[in-house]
C-alpha positions as CSV (number, residue, x, y, z in Angstrom):
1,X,-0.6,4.2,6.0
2,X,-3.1,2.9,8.2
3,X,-6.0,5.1,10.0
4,X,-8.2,4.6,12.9
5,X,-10.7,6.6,13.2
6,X,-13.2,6.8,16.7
7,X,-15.7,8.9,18.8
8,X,-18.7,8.5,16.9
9,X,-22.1,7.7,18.9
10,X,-25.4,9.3,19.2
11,X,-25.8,12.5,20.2
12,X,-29.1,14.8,20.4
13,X,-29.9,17.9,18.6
14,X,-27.5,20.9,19.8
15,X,-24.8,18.4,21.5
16,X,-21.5,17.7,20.5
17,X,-18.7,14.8,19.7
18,X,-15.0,14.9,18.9
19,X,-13.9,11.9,16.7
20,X,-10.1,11.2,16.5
21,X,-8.3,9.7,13.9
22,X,-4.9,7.7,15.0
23,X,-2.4,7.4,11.8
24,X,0.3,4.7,11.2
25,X,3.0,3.6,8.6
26,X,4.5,5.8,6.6
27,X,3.0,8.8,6.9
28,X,6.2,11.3,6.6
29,X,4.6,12.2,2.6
30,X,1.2,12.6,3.5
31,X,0.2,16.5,2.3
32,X,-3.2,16.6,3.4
33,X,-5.5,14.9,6.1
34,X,-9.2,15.0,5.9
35,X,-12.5,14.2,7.5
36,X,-15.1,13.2,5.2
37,X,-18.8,12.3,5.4
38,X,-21.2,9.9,4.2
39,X,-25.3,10.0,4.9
40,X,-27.4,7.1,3.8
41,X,-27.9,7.3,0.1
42,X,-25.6,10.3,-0.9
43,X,-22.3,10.7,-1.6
44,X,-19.2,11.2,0.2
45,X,-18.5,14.6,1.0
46,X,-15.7,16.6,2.6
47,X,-16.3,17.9,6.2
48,X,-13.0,19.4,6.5
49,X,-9.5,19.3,5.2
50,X,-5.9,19.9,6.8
51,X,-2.3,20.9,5.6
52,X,0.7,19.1,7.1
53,X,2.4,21.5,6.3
54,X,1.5,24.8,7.0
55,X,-1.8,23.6,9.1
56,X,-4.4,25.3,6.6
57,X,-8.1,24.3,7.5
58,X,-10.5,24.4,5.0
59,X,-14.6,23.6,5.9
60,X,-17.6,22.9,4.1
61,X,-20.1,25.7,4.5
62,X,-22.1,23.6,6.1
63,X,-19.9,22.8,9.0
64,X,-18.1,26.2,8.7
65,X,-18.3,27.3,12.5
66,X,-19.5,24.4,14.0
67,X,-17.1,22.1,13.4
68,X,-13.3,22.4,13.8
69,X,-10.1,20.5,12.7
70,X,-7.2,19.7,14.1
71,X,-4.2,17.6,14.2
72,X,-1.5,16.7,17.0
73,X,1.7,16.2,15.0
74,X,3.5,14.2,18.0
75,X,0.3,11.7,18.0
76,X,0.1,11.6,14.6
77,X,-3.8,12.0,15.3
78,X,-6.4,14.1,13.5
79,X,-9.3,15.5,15.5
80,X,-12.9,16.8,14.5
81,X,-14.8,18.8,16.9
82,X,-18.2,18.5,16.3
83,X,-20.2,21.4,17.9
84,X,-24.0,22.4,17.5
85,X,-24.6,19.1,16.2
86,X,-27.8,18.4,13.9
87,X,-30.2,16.2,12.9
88,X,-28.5,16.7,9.1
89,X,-25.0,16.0,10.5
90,X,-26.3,12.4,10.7
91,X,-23.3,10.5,8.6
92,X,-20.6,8.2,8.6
93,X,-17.5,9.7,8.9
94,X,-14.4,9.0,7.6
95,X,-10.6,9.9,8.0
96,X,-8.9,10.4,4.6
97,X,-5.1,10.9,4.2
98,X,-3.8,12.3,1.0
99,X,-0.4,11.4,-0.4
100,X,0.9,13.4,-3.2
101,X,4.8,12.0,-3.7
102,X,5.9,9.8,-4.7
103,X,2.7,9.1,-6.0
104,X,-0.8,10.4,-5.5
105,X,-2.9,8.0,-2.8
106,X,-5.9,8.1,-1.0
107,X,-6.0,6.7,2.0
108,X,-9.1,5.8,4.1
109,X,-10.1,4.6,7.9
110,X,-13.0,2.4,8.2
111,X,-15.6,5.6,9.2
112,X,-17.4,6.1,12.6
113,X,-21.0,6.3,12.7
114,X,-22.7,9.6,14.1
115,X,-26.6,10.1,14.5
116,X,-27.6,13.2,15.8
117,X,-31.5,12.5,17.0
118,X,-33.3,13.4,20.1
């Protein structure tokens, strides 16, 4: 499974972005597709998360109403809509695609830079 993930840039306080995420390969047995996010010194964290299957969206409270996921099955391409954007939202993000069978896998894009400042 390969991903591509895009759309970052700068943006200012209060603005918003969409980043996209194209997936490749074999990608038939991935459960669960994800946005994460990583800010200079800190961990990775999850943004957001999305069921193949049934389409469940789960959000960090942080993002919870300002952010939203989605996916388009017939692009095989996750979305992130990135509303009321702040100065704390400043991260790189990266597209995560979870594979539970045959075996559990992680995989990862290469992350797209986002810097909310005025």
């Amino acid at each position: 499974v390969q991903l591509q993930a895009s759309g970052g840039g700068l943006v200012e306080p209060g603005g918003s972005l969409r980043l996209s995420c194209a997936a490749s390969g074999s990608i038939s047995n991935i459960a669960v597709m994800a946005w994460y996010r990583q800010a200079p010194g800190k961990e990775r964290k999850l943004v957001a998360g999305i069921t193949s299957s049934s389409g469940y969206t789960r959000y960090a409270d942080s993002v919870e109403g300002r952010f939203t996921i989605s996916r388009d099955s017939a692009k095989n391409t996750l979305y992130l809509q990135m509303s009321s954007l702040e100065p704390e939202d400043t991260a790189v993000y990266y597209c995560n695609a979870a594979q539970m069978v045959p075996f559990e896998h992680d995989y990862w894009g290469q992350g797209t830079q986002v810097t909310v400042s005025s």
